[in-house]
C-alpha positions as CSV (number, residue, x, y, z in Angstrom):
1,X,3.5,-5.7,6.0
2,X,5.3,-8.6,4.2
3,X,7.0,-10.3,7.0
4,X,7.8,-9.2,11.2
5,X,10.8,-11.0,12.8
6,X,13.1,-10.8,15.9
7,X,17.0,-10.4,15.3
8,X,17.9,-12.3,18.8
9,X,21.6,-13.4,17.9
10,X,22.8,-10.3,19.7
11,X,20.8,-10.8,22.7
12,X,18.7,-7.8,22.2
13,X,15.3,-8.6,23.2
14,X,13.7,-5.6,21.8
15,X,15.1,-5.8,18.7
16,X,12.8,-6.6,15.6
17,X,12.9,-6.2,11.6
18,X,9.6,-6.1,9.5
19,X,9.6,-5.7,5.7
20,X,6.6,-4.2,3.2
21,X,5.7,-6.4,0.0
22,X,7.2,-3.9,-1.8
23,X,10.6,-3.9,-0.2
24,X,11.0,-1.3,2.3
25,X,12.8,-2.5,5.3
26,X,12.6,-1.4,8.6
27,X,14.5,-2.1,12.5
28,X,12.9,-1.3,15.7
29,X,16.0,-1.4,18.6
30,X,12.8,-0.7,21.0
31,X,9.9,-3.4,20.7
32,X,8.4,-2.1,18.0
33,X,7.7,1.9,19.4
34,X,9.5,3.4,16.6
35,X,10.5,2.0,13.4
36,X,14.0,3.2,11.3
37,X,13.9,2.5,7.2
38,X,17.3,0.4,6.6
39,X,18.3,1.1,2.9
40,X,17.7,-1.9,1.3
41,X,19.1,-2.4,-2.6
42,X,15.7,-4.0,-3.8
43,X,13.3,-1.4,-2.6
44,X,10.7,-0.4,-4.9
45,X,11.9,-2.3,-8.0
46,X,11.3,-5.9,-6.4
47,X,8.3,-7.7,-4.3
48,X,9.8,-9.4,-1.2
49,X,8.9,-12.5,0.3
50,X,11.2,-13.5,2.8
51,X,12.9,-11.8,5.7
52,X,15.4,-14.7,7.8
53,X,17.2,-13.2,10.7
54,X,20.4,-15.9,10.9
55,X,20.5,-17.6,14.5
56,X,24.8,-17.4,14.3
57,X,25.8,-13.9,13.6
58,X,23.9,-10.8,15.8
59,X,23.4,-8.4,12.5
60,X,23.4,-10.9,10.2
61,X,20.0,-11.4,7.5
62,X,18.7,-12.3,4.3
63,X,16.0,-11.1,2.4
64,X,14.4,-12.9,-0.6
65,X,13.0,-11.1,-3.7
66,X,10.9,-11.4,-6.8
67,X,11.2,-9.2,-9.4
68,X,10.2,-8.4,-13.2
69,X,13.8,-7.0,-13.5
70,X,15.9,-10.7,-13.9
71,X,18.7,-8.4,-12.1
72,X,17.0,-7.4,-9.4
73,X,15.5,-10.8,-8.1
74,X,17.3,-12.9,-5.7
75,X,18.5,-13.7,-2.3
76,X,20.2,-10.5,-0.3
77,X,22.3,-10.9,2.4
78,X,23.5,-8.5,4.9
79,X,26.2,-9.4,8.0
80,X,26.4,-5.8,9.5
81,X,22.4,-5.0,9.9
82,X,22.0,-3.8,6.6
83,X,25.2,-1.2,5.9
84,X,26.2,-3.3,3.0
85,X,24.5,-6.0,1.1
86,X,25.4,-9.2,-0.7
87,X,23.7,-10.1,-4.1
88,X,24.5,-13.2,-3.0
89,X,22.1,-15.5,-5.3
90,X,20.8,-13.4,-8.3
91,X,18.7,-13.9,-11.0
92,X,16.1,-16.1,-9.9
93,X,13.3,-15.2,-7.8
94,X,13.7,-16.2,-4.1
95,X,10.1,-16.8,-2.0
96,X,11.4,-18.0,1.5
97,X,15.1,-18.9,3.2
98,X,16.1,-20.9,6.1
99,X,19.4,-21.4,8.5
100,X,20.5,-24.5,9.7
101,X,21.0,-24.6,13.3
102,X,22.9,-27.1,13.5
103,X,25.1,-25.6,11.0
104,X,26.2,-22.1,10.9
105,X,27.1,-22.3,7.3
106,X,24.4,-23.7,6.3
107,X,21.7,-21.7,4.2
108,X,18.7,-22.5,2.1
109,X,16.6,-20.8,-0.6
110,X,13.6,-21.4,-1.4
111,X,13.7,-20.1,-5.7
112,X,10.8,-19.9,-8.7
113,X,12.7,-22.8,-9.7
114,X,13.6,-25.3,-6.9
115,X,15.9,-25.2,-3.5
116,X,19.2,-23.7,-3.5
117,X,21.6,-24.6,-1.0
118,X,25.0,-22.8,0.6
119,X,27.1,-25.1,2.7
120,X,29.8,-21.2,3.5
121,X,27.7,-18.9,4.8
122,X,26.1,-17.8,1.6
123,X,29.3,-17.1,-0.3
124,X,28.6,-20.1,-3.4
125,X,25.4,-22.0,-4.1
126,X,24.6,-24.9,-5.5
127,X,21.0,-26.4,-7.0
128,X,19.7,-28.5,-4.5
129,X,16.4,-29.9,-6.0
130,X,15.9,-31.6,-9.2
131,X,15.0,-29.1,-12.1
132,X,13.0,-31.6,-14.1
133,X,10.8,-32.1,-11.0
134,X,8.3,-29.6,-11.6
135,X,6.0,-29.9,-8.6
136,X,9.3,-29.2,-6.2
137,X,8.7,-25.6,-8.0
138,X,8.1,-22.8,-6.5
139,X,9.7,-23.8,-3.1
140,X,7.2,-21.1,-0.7
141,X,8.2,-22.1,2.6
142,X,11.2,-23.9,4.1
143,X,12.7,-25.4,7.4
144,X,15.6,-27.5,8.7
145,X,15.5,-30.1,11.3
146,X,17.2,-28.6,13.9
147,X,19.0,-31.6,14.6
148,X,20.0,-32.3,11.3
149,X,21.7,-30.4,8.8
150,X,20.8,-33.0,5.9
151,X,16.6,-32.9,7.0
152,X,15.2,-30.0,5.1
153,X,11.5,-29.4,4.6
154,X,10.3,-27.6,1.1
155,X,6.4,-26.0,0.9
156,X,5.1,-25.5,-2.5
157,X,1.7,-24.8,-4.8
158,X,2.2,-28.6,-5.2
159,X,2.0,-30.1,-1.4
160,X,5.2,-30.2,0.8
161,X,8.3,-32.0,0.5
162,X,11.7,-33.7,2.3
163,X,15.1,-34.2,2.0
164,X,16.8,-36.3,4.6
165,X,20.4,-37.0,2.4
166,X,20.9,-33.1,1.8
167,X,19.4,-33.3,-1.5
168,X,20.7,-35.8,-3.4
169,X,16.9,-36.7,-3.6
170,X,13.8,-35.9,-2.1
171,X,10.0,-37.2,-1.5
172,X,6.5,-35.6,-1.4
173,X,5.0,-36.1,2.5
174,X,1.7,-35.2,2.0
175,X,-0.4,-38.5,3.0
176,X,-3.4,-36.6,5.6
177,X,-3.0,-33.8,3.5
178,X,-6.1,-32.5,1.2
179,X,-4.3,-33.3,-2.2
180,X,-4.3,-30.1,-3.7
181,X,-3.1,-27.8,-1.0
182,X,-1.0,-24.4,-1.9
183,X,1.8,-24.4,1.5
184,X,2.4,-21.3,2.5
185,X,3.6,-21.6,5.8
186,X,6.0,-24.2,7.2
187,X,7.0,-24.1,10.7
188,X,9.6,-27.1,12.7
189,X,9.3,-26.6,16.6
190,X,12.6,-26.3,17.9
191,X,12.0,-27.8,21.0
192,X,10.2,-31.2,19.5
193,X,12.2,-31.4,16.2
194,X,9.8,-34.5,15.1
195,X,6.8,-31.9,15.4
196,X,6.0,-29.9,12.3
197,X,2.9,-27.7,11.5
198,X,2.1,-26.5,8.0
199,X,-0.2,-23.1,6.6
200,X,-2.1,-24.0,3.5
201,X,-4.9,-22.7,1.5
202,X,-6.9,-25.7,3.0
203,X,-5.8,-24.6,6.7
204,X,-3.2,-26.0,9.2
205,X,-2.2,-29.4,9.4
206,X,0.3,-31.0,12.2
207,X,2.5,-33.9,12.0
208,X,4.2,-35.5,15.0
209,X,6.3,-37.9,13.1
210,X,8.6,-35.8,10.9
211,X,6.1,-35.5,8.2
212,X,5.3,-39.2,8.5
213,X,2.0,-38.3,8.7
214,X,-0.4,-35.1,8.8
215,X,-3.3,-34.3,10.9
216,X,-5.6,-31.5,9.8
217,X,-6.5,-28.9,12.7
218,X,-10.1,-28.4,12.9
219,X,-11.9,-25.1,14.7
220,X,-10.6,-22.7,12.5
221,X,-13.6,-21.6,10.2
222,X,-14.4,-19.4,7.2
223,X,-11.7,-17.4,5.4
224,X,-9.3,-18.8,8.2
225,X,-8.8,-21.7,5.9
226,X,-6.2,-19.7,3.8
227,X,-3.2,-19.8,6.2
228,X,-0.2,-17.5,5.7
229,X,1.5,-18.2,9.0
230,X,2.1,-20.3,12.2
231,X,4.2,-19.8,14.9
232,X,4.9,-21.9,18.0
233,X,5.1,-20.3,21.7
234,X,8.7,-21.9,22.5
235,X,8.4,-20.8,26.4
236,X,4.7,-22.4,26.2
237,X,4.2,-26.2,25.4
238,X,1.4,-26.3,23.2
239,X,0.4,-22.6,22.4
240,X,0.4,-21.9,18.5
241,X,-0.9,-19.3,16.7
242,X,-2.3,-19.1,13.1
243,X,-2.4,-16.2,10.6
244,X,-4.6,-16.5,8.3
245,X,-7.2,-14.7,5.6
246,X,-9.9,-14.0,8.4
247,X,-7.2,-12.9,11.1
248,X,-5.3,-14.1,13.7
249,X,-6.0,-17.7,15.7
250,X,-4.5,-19.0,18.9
251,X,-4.7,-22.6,20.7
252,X,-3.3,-23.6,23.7
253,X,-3.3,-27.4,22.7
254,X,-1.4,-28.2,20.0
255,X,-4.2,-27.3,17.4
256,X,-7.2,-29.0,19.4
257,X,-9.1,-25.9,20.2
258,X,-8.9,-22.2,18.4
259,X,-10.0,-18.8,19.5
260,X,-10.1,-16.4,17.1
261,X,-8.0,-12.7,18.7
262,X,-8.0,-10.4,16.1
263,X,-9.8,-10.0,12.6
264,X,-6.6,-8.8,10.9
265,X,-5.2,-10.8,7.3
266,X,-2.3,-11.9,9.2
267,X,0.7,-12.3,7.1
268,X,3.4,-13.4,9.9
269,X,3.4,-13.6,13.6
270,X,6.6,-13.4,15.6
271,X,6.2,-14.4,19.4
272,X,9.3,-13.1,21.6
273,X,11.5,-15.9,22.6
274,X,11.8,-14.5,26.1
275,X,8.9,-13.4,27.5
276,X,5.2,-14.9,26.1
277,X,3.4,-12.1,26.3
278,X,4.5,-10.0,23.5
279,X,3.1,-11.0,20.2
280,X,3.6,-9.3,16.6
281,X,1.5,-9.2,13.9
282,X,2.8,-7.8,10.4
283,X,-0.7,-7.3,8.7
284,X,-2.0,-6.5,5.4
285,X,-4.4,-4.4,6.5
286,X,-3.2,-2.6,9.6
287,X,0.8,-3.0,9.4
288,X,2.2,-3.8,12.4
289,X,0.5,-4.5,15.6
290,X,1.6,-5.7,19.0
291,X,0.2,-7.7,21.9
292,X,1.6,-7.2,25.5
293,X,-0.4,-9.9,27.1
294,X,-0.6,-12.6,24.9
295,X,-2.5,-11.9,22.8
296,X,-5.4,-10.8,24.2
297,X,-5.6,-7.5,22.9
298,X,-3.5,-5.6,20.2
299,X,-2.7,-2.1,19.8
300,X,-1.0,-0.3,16.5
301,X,3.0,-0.1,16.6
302,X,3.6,1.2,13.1
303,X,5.5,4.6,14.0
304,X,7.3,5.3,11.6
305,X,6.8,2.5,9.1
306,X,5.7,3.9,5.2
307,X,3.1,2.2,3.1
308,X,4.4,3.4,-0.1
309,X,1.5,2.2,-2.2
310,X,-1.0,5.1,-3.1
311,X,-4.0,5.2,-4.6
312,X,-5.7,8.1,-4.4
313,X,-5.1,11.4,-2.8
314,X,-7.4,14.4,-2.0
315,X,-5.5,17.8,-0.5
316,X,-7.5,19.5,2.1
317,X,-6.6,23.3,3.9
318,X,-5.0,21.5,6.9
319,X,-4.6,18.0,5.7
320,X,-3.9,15.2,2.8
321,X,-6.2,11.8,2.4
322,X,-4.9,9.1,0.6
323,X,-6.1,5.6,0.1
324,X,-3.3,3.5,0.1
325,X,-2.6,-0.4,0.1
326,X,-4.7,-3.5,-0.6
327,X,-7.6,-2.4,1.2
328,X,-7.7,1.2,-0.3
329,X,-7.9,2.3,3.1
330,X,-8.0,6.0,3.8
331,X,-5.1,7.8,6.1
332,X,-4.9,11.5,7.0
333,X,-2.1,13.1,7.1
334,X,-1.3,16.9,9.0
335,X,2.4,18.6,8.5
336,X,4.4,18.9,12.0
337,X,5.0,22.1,12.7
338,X,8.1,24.0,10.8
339,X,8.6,20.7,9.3
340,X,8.5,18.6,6.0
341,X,7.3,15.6,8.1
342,X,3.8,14.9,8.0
343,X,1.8,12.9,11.4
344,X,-0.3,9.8,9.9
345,X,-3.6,8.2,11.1
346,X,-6.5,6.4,9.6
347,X,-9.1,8.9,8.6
348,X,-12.8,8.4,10.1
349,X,-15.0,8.0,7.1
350,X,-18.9,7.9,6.8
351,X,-18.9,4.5,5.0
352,X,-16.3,2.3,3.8
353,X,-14.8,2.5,0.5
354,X,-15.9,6.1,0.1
355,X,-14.4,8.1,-2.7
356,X,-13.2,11.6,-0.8
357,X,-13.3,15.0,-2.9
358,X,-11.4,18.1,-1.3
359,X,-13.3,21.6,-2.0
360,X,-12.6,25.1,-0.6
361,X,-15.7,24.4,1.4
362,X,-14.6,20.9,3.0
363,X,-14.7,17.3,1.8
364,X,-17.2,15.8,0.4
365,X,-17.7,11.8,0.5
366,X,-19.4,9.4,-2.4
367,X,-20.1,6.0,-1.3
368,X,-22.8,3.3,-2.1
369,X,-25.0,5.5,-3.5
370,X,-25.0,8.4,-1.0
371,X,-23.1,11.8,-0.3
372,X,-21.6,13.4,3.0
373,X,-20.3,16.9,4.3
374,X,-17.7,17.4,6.6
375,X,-16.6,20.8,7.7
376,X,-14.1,19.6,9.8
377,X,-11.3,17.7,8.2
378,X,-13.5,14.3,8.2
379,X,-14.1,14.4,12.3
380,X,-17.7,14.5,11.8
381,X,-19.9,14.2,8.9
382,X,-23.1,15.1,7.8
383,X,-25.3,12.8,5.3
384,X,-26.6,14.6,2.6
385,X,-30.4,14.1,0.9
386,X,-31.1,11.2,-0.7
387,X,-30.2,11.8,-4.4
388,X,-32.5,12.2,-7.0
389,X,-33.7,8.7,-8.6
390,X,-31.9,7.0,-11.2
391,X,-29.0,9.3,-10.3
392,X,-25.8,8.7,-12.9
393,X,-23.2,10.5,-10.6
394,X,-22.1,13.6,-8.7
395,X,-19.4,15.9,-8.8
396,X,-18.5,19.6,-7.4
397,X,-18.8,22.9,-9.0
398,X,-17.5,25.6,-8.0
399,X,-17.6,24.2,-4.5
400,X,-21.0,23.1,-4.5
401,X,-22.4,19.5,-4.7
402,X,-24.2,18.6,-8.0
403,X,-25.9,15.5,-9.6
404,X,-27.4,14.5,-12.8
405,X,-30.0,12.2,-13.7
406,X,-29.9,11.3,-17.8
407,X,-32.5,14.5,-18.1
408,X,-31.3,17.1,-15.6
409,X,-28.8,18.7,-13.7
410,X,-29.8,19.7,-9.7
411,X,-27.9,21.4,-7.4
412,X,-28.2,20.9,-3.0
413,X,-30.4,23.7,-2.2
414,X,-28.9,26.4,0.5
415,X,-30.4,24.8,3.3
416,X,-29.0,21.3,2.4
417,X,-32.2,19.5,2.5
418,X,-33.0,19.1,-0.8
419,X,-31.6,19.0,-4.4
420,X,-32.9,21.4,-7.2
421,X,-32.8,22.1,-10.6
422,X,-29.4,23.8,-11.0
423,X,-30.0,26.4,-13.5
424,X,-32.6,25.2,-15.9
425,X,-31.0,22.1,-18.4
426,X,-31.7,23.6,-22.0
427,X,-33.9,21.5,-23.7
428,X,-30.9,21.2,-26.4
429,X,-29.1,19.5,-24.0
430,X,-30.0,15.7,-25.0
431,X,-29.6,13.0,-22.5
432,X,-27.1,13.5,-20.1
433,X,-24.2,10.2,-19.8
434,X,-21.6,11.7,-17.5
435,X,-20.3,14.8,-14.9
436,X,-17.1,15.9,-15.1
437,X,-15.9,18.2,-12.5
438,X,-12.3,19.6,-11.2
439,X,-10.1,17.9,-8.4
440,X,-10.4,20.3,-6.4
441,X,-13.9,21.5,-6.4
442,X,-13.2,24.8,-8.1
443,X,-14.6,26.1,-11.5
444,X,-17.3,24.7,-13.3
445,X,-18.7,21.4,-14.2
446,X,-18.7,20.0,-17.3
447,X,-21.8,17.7,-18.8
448,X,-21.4,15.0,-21.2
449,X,-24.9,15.0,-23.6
450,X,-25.8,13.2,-26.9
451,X,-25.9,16.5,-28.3
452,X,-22.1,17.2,-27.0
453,X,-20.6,18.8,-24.0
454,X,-21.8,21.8,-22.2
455,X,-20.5,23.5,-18.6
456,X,-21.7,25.4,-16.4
457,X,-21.9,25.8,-12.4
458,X,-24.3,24.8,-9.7
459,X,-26.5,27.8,-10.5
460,X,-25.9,27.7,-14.2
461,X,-26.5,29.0,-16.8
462,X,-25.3,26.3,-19.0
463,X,-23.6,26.7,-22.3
464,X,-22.0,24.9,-25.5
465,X,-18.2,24.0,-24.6
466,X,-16.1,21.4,-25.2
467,X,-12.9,19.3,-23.6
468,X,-9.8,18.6,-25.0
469,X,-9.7,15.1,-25.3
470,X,-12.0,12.0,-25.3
471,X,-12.8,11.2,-21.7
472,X,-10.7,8.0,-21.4
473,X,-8.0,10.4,-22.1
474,X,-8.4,12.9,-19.4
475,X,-6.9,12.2,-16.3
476,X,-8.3,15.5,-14.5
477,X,-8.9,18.8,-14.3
478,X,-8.3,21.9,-12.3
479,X,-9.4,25.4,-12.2
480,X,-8.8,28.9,-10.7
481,X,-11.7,31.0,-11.1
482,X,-9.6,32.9,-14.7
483,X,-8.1,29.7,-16.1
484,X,-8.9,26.0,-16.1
485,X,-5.9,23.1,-17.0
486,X,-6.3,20.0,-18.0
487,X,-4.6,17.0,-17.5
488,X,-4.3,14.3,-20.8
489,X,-2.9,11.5,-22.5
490,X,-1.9,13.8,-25.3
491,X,-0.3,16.4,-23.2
492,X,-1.3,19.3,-21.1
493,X,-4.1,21.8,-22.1
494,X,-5.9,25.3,-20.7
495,X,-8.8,26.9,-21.1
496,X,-9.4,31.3,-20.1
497,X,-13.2,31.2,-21.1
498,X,-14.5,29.0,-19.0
499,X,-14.1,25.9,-20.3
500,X,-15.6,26.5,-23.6
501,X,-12.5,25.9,-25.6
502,X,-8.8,24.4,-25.1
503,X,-5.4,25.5,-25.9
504,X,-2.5,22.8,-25.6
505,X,0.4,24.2,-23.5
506,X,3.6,24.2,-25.5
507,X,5.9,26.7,-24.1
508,X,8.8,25.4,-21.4
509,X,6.4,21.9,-21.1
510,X,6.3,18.5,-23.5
511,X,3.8,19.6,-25.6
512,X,1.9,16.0,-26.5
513,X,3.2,14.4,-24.1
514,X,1.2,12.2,-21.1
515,X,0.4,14.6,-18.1
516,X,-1.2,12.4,-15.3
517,X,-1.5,15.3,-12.9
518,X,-2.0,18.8,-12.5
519,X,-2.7,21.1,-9.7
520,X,-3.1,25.2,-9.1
521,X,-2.6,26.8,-6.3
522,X,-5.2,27.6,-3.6
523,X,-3.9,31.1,-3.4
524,X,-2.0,32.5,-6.1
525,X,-4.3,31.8,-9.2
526,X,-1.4,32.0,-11.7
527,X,0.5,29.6,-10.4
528,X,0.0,25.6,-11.2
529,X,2.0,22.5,-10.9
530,X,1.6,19.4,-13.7
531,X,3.5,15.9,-14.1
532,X,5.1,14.5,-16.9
533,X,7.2,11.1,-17.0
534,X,7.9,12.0,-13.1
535,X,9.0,15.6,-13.6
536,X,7.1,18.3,-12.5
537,X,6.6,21.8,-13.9
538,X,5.8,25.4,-12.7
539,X,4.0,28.3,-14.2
540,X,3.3,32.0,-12.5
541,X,1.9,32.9,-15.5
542,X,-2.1,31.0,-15.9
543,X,-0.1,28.6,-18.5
544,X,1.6,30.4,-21.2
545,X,4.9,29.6,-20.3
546,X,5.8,26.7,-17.6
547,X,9.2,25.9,-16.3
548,X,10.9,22.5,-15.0
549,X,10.2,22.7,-11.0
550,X,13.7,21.3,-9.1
551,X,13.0,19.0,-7.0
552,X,15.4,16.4,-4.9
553,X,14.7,13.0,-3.4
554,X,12.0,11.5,-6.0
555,X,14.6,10.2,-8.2
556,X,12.1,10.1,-11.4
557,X,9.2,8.0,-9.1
558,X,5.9,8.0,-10.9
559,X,4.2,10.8,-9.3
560,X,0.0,9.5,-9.4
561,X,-1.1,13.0,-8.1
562,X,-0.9,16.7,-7.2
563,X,-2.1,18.6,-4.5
564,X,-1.9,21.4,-1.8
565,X,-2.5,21.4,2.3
566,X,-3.0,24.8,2.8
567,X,-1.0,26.1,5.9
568,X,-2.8,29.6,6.3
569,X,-2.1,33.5,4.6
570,X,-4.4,34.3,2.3
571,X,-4.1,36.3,-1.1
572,X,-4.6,39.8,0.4
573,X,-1.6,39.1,3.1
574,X,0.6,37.4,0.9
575,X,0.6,34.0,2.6
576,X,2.4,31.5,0.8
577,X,-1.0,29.8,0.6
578,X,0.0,25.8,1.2
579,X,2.9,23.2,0.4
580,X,2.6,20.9,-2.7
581,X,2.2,17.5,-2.1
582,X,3.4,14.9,-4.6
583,X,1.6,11.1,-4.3
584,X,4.3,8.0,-6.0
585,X,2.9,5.2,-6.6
586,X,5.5,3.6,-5.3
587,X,7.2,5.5,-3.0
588,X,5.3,7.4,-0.9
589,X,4.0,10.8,-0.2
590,X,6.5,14.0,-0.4
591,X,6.0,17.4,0.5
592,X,7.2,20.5,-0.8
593,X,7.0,24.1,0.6
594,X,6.2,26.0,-2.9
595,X,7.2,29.9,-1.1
596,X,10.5,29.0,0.7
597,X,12.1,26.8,-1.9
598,X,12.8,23.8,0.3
599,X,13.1,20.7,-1.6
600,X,11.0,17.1,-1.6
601,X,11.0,15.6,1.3
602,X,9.1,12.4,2.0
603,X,6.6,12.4,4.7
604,X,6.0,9.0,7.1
605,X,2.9,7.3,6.8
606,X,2.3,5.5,10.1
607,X,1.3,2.2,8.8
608,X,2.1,-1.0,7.0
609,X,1.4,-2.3,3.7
């Protein structure tokens, strides 16, 4: 999460807003136990930075954007909760905004290019900031005197700065300040206007003299330098907290003494202005999380909030694992029953950073070095042998572990103590460089040698083939056991022997053209799904001829990935077999029930980006 805020014009204690970095916005009406997406004009095409509640009007909001797309970027502003929006300063990238309270017309924008100032609640705008001062640019962080209107303070990459006439000019107040500090966070306490703290890459700094001067807080240690946040207790004299890189700091002294409460990067903190004891965190790690007593402890309160960018997905019988945001953390998701919704959790992995691969036999887990079983949907695992020295890689053949050293191929043996030679490796085989196995575990294996590539299966034999593309070019392969598909740069291609030679599909697809995904079904073995420019196509027929699949709701998204969650009936009862689940990289996961017809719907992925 981006930014967490309360909306306490109205009077409503409960309510909050929170906002992803790449643009999703969301309200909680209950303190944070269930979170509603608002529609929000800048989703997905922008990166936002600031989310203001305005003190004056209950509903009223702004958010401030960054964007590639000149269009996009700006300053949105919304009076009725978010039912309609305002472009209301466009074209420049906007990184933080502040109300005046003294003012209620009053607004300021921090901009790629300086301040920007409304003196009419947002309707005209006017540069407030010198555009030949280069070091007033980007404006990160902002904040009014509440007193006076004219006082506003500007953070940038180039040490903070203030304006006491308005505008007309303005001076840099960093003397105490380490004098190449990055401010990210700037903070006025309302109740002592004269006191100001200040988030930088170099840590937290107060001043108790309207920037006069600057004191720099000591006790906060390591990573906790690099400070993204600070917000003051109003209902407690002297209790701040800090967010920061190495997670989340409190002091009950104005900055004297710190205790370190959570180990969370802390992007925001928002402390409710009527009762102490509940603290937010919007967290780049975790998304959002809430305190009830101050702090002490904090427990998740991301229902219904979507992290929308995916990494990497693998589609078990009962269940989808994607990695997803900065961390590349791994979530499983299950489908509600008679639903298109799917329930979210972080998935309970052998090691961190583990690569996941989805088989008919369970998942299987690479990480460091070393390789785990789970029969189970990733409850439990099992740790595998140690694998065989100088090891270049594993992958899965026809659901069965394999790895290869540069002179052989072994196999886990059926006891799953050891690994073994897994088939004989002809002597014409050459030095082995690199495994290349299907995303699902199914079919063969293919072997990249100096003397060319051969395939074959855990228990061999292993045999000339080929691939249809150089393997910077493949993006992946699947396989039923009659007909393998794979995935390319140059288009879509199949093989019916086994992998030993490729046809290019032609017939209903874009023949040549870049196919990032494909997927066939875990039932019906003629039937497969593949991507192209963020359509996606059907055949029943192993390949010869593919049709466009309708889908509704992705709106051409760039779809990263393919896959299945099996939801029981077999081949011999004619169970549909699964529903096909489509991975954006921008926009979430979405589901679709491939034997009833029912179109994409996306699923909610309980946590924050």
């Amino acid at each position: 999460m981006e930014s967490i805020a309360f909306l306490t014009a109205g009077g409503e204690a409960n309510r909050l807003l929170t906002i992803t970095s790449n643009a999703f916005l969301y309200e909680s009406r209950n303190g944070g136990d269930q979170w509603t997406l608002i529609r929000f004009p800048a989703q997905h095409q922008g990166l936002a930075h600031a989310l203001t509640p305005d003190p004056h009007r209950p509903n009223a909001f702004v958010v401030g954007v960054s964007s590639s797309n000149a269009a996009v970027a700006g300053l949105y502003q919304t009076l009725d909760g978010g039912a309609t929006w305002r472009h209301t300063l466009s074209g420049v990238a906007v990184f933080s905004a502040a109300f005046a309270a003294s003012d209620p017309q009053r607004i300021a924008a921090g901009a790629r290019d300086g301040v920007y100032l409304s003196t009419d609640g947002g309707a005209t705008w006017t540069r407030n900031s010198p555009l030949e001062n280069k070091e007033l640019q980007p404006v990160m962080s902002l904040g009014f005197d509440p007193r006076d209107a004219k006082v506003l303070y500007a953070g940038t990459p180039h040490l903070p700065w203030k304006t006491s006439d308005g505008g007309a000019s303005w001076a840099s107040i960093h003397h105490g300040m380490i004098d190449d500090s990055d401010i990210l966070a700037l903070t006025v306490n309302p109740k002592q206007p004269e006191q100001l703290f200040i988030g930088a890459c170099s840590g937290i700094y107060r001043s108790d003299n309207s920037a006069g001067r600057w004191t720099k807080l000591l006790g906060i240690t390591g990573a906790g330098f690099r400070t993204y946040a600070v917000a003051v207790d109003v209902n407690q004299p002297g209790m701040v907290y800090s967010g920061t890189r190495d997670g989340l700091w409190r002091s009950p002294d104005l900055g004297k003494t710190w205790r370190k409460l959570a180990p969370n990067i802390v992007k925001r903190v928002a402390v409710s202005p009527v009762d102490s004891k509940i603290v937010y965190l919007a967290t780049e790690d975790a998304g959002v999380l809430r305190s009830r007593d101050g702090g002490e402890t904090f427990h998740d309160a991301s229902t219904g909030l979507a992290d929308r960018r995916m990494i990497r997905m693998a589609a078990s019988r009962g269940a989808v694992f994607v990695a997803m945001g900065r961390d590349a953390s791994i979530h499983q998701g299950s489908l509600l029953p008679n639903t298109q919704e799917m329930r979210w959790k972080r998935a309970t992995l052998p090691a961190s950073n583990a690569i996941l691969t989805s088989t008919g036999v369970g998942l299987y887990a690479n990480a460091a070095g070393r390789m785990w079983h789970s029969k189970d949907g990733a409850a439990t695992w099992k740790l595998l042998p140690l694998l065989p020295p100088a090891s270049l890689g594993t992958a899965i053949a026809a659901d069965a572990p394999v790895v290869a050293t540069a002179k052989a191929v072994y196999r886990l043996s059926a006891n799953g103590l050891t690994w073994q030679p897994a088939g004989g490796t002809p002597a014409a085989m050459g030095a082995i460089r690199r495994l290349v196995s299907t995303r699902s575990g199914a079919g063969p294996v293919w072997v990249d040698t100096t003397s060319g590539v051969w395939t074959g299966s855990a228990s061999g034999p292993w045999v000339k083939a080929s691939l249809p593309a150089s393997l910077v070019d493949i993006y992946e392969i699947d396989a039923s056991k009659t007909v393998a598909y794979a995935a390319t740069a140059h288009g879509l291609y199949r093989s019916t022997d086994g992998g030993k030679s490729w046809v290019r599909c032609e017939k209903g697809i874009d023949a040549g053209s870049t196919t990032p995904a494909v997927a066939v079904h875990p039932v019906r073995e003629r039937e497969a799904y593949a991507v192209q420019y963020g359509r996606i196509f059907q055949t029943t027929d192993g390949g010869e001829s593919w049709n466009e699949f309708p889908v509704t709701g992705l709106d051409g998204a760039s779809i990263a990935a393919l896959g299945f969650v099996q939801t029981g009936g077999s081949a011999s009862s004619g169970g549909n077999g699964g529903q096909l689940i489509a991975l954006t990289s921008a926009r979430g996961v979405f589901v679709f029930d491939s034997g009833q017809q029912q179109q994409m719907a996306a699923g909610t992925l309980q946590t924050g980006q």
